[in-house]
C-alpha positions as CSV (number, residue, x, y, z in Angstrom):
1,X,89.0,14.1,121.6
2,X,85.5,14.6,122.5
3,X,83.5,14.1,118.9
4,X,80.5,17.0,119.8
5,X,77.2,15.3,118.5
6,X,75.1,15.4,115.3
7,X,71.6,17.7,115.7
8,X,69.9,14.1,116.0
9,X,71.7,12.9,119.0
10,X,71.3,16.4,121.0
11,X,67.2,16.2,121.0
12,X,66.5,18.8,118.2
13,X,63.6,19.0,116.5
14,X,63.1,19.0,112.7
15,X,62.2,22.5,111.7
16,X,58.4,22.3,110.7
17,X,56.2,24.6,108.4
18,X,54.4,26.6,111.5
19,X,57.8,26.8,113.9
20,X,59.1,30.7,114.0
21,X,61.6,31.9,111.2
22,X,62.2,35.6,112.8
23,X,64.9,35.5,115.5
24,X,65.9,38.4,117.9
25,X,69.6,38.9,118.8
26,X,70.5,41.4,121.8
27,X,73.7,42.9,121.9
28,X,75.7,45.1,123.6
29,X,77.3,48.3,121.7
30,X,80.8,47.2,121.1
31,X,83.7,46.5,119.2
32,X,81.7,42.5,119.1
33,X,78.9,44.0,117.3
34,X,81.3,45.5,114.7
35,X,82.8,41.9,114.8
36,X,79.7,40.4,114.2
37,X,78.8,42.5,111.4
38,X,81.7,42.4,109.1
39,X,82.4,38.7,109.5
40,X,78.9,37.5,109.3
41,X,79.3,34.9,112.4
42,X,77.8,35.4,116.0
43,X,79.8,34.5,118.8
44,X,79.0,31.8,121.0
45,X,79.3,31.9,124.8
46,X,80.8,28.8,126.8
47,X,78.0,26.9,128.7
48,X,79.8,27.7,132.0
49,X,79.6,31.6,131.3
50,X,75.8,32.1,130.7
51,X,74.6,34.9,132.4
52,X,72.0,32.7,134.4
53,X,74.3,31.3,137.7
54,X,71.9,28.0,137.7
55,X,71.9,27.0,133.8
56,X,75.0,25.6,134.4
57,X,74.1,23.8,137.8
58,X,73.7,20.7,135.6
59,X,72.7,17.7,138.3
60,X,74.7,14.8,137.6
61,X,73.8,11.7,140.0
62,X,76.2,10.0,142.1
63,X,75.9,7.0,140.1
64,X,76.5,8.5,136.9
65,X,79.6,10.1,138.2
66,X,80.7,6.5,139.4
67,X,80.0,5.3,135.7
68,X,82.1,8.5,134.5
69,X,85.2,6.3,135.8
70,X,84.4,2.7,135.3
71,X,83.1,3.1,131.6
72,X,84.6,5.3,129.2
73,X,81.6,5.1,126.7
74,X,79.5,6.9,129.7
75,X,81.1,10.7,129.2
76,X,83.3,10.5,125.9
77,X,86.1,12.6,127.8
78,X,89.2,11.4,129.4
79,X,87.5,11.6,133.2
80,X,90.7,11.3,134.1
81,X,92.5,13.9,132.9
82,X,88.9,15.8,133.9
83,X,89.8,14.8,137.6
84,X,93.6,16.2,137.0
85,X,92.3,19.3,136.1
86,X,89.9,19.5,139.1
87,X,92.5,18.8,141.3
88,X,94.6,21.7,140.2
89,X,91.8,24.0,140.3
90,X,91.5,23.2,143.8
91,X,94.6,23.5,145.2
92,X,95.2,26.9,142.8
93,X,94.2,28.9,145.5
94,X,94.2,29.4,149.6
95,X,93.3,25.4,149.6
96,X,94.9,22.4,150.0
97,X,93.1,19.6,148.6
98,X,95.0,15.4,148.8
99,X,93.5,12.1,148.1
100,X,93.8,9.6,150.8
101,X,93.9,7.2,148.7
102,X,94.2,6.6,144.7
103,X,90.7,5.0,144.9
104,X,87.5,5.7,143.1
105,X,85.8,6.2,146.7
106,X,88.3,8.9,147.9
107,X,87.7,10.8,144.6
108,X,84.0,10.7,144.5
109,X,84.4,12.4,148.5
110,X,86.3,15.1,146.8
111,X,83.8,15.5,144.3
112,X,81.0,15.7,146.5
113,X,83.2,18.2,148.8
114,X,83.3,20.7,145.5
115,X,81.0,19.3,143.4
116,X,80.5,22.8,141.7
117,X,84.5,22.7,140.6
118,X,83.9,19.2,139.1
119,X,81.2,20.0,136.8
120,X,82.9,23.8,135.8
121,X,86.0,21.6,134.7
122,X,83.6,19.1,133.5
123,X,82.1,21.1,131.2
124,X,85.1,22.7,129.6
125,X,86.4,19.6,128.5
126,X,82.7,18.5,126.9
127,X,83.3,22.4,125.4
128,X,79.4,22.9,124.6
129,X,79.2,26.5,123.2
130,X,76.1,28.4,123.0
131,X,74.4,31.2,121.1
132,X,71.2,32.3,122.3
133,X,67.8,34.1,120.9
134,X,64.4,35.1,121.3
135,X,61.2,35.3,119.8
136,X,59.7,38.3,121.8
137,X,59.3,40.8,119.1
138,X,58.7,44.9,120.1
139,X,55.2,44.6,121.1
140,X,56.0,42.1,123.9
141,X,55.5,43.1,127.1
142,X,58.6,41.6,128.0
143,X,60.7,43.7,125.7
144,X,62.1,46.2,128.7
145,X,63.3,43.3,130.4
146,X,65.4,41.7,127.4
147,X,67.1,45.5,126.9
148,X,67.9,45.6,130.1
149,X,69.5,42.1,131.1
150,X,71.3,41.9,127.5
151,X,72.5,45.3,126.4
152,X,73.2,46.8,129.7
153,X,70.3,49.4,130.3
154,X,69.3,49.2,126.9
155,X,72.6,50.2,125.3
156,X,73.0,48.1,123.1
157,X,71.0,46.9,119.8
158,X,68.5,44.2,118.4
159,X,70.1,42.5,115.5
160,X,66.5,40.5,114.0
161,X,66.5,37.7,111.6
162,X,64.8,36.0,109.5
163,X,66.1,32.3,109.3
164,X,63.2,30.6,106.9
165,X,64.6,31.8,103.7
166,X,68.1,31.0,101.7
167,X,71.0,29.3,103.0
168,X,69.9,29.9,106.5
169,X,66.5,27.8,106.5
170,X,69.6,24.5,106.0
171,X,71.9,26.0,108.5
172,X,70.2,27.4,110.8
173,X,66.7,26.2,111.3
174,X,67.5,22.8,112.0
175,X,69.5,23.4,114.5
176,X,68.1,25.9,116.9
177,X,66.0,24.4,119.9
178,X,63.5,25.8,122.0
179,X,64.6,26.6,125.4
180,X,62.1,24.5,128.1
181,X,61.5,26.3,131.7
182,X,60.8,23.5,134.2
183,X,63.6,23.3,136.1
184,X,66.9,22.1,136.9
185,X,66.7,18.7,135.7
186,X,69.1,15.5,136.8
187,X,71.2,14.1,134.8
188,X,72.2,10.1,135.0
189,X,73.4,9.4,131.1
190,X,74.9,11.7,128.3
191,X,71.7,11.9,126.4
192,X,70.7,13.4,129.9
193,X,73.8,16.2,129.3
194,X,72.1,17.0,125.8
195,X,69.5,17.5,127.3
196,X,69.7,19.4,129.9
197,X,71.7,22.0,127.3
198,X,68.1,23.6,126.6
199,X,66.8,23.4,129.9
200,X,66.2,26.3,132.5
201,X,64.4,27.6,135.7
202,X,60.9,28.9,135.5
203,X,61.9,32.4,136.4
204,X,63.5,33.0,132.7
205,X,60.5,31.5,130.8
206,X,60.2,35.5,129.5
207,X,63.1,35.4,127.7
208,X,61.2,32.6,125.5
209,X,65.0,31.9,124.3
210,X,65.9,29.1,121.5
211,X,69.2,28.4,121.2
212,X,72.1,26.4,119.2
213,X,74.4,24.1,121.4
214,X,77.7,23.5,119.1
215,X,81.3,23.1,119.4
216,X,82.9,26.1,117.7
217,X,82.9,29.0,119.1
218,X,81.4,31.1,116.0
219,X,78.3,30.5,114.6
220,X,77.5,31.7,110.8
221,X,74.9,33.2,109.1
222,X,73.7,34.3,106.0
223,X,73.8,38.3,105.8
224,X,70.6,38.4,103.6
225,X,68.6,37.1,107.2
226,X,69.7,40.6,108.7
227,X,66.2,42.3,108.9
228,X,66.4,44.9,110.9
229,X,68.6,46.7,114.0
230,X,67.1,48.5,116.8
231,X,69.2,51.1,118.4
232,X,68.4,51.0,122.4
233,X,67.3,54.0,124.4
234,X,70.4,55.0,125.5
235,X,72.2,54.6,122.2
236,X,73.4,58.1,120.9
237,X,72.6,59.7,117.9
238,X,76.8,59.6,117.1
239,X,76.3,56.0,117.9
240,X,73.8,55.1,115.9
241,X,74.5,57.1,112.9
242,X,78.8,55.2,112.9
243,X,77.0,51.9,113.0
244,X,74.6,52.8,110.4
245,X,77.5,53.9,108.3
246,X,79.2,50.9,108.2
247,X,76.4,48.9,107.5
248,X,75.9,50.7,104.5
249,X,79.3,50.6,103.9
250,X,79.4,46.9,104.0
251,X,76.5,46.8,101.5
252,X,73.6,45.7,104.1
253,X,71.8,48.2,102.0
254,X,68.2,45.9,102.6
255,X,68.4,46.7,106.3
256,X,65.9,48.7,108.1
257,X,66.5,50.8,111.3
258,X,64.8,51.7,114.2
259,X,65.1,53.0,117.4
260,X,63.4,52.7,121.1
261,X,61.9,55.7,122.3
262,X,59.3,56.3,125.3
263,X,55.9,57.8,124.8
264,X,53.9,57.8,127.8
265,X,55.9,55.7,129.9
266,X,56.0,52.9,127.3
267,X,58.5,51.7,125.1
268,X,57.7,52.4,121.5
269,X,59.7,52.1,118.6
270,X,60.4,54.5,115.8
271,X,62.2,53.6,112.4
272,X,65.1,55.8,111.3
273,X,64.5,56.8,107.6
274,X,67.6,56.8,105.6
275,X,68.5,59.2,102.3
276,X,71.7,57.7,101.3
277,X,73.8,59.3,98.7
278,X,76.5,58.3,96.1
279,X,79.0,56.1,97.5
280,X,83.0,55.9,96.8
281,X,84.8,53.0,97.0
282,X,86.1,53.5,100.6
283,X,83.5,55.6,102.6
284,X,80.1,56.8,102.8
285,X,79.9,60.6,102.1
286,X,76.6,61.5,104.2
287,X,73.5,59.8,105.2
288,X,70.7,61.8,106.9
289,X,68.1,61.4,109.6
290,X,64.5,62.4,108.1
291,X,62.6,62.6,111.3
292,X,62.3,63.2,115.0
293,X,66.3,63.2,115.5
294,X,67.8,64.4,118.4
């Protein structure tokens, strides 16, 4: 089985004194944010299922692909069960795909006939997960563009955290890497791979994303980091005011709220004033809005 690396062997950084410690999160409004919430873990996406179609476009050279077969030491996968798989997800659909031969030279021509199949199947089996974030706060001009492209059309939230204090400064800190926009770069050796796991195109450099590469699917974290949530334009006040709830309800009672508005064709955001009142042990009686509600 594919051992994932140590934070050492995947190029990560050693947090320092003047990196960032607040962290945005964009999510959509859904029964994953609820998820997310209760449990105390963000999900992490497969590397094949990123929402940018070239992050994934990873650029193994042919001679690392011939070293994939002739040296186990080069991939740490069974390439040969990769290949299997690859096959079958060729010949799954409307084609019809057969070595000529059971040589290495016949398979590398079917790799380079659907090289894009090889690397998806590839990269299952290396089963990098990631969970992404940003360090554009509100005032960023690049604000509308994150609401759009993660909480479709700003429906959705900004969960904000604070990773420099408590448990999460250990956890979390040491592992997040910055996200470096130069390009698609190639890759000829598995420190290459590592790599290449916190590299992207130019065009995203606004996202100014850091992110945590790891094996499980779930990533933890300390519910005291939870700072703030944003609501996003088109988040109703019935929205808002359910999610609100249950965060009270779970006890996030140090959380602060806000919510995007326009004024004057900008994006400006307001902070929802709370009055909570005596709690039972099951619900929250009532909470209310103190200004500019719809």
């Amino acid at each position: 089985m594919f051992e994932y690396p140590k934070p050492s062997e995947i190029a990560i950084k050693k947090y320092k004194n003047n990196s960032p410690s607040i962290f945005h999160k964009f999510h959509g409004y859904n029964t994953f944010l609820y998820q997310v919430l209760t449990s105390q873990q963000l999900h992490c996406s497969d590397y094949e299922k990123l929402n940018d179609p070239y992050d994934t476009r990873l650029i193994f050279t042919d001679s690392y692909i011939q070293r994939m077969f002739k040296d186990k030491s080069a991939i740490k996968v069974n390439i040969n069960d990769v290949f299997k798989d690859f096959m079958k997800k060729l010949n799954n659909g409307n084609r019809f795909v057969k070595l000529t031969k059971n040589s290495h030279k016949a398979k590398f021509q079917v790799i380079d006939a659907f090289y894009s199949d090889f690397v998806a199947v590839l990269l299952k089996y290396l089963n990098y997960n990631v969970v992404s974030f940003t360090v554009n706060n509100h005032e960023s001009e690049n604000d509308i563009l994150m609401w759009t492209h993660y909480t479709a059309i700003s429906k959705g939230v900004k969960l904000t955290f604070d990773f420099g204090t408590g448990a999460s400064r250990l956890n979390i800190l040491p592992v997040l890497n910055k996200v470096v926009y130069k390009g698609l770069p190639e890759v000829d050796n598995i420190d290459d791979v590592h790599k290449a796991l916190f590299q992207k195109t130019q065009v995203w450099k606004y996202e100014q994303e850091y992110r945590i590469v790891r094996r499980e699917k779930k990533q933890p974290f300390d519910a005291n980091s939870l700072k703030e949530i944003t609501f996003g334009y088109n988040i109703g006040k019935e929205e808002r005011e359910t999610l609100i709830k249950i965060m009270l309800y779970l006890r996030y009672d140090w959380v602060k709220y806000y919510r995007i508005i326009f004024v004057k064709g900008k994006l400006k955001r307001e902070e929802i004033h709370i009055e909570k009142s005596m709690h039972d042990q099951n619900v929250i009686t009532w909470y209310k809005l103190l200004k500019n509600e719809d």
